[in-house]
N, C-alpha and C positions, 0 to 999 in steps of 0.2 A: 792711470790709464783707462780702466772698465769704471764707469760708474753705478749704481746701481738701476735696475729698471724703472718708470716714472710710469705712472697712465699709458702715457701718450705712446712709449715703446710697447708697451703690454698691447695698447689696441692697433698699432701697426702690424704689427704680428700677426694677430687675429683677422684683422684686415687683410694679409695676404694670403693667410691658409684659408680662409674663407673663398676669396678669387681662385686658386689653384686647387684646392676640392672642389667647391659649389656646396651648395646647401645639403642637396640628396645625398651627396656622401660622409659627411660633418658625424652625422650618428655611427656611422657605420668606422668612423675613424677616432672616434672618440671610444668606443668602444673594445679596438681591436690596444688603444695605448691605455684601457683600464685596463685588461685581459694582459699586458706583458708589463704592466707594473704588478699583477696581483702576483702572477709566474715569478718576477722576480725578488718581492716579498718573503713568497715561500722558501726558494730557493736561499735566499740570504739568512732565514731563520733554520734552514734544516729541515723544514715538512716536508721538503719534494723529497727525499730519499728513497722511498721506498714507489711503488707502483702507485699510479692514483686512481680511483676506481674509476674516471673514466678511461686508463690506460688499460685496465685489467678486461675491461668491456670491449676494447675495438682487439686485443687480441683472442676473444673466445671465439671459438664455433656457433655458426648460428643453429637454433636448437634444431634437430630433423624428426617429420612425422614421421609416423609407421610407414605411409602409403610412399613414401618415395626412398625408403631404408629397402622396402617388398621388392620395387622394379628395377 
């Protein structure tokens, strides 16, 4: 029924996500399906378990000077 992919499927493909992104966008989405293959990597091996330090960073307090602890 499915055959395998050939060139020519592989550059139709491209050929359409290219039209329906554009160009400016291409970085910006190729990037965002390395960043949820990399998550799901982790995930699949066990690293994400615990907190990641960028998670431990977006829930701290931002640090406070003296001068606005005073008024």
């Amino acid at each position: 029924m499915f055959r395998s992919f050939g060139p020519m499927e592989i550059g139709l493909v491209l050929l359409i996500i290219l039209i329906i992104f554009g160009v400016g966008k291409l970085p910006q989405v190729g990037g965002a399906i390395g960043n949820g293959l990399r998550e799901f990597r982790k995930a699949s091996h066990g690293e994400g378990e615990g907190e990641s330090k960028v998670d431990a960073r977006a829930g701290a307090l931002p640090p406070t000077s003296d001068k606005a602890a005073k008024s």
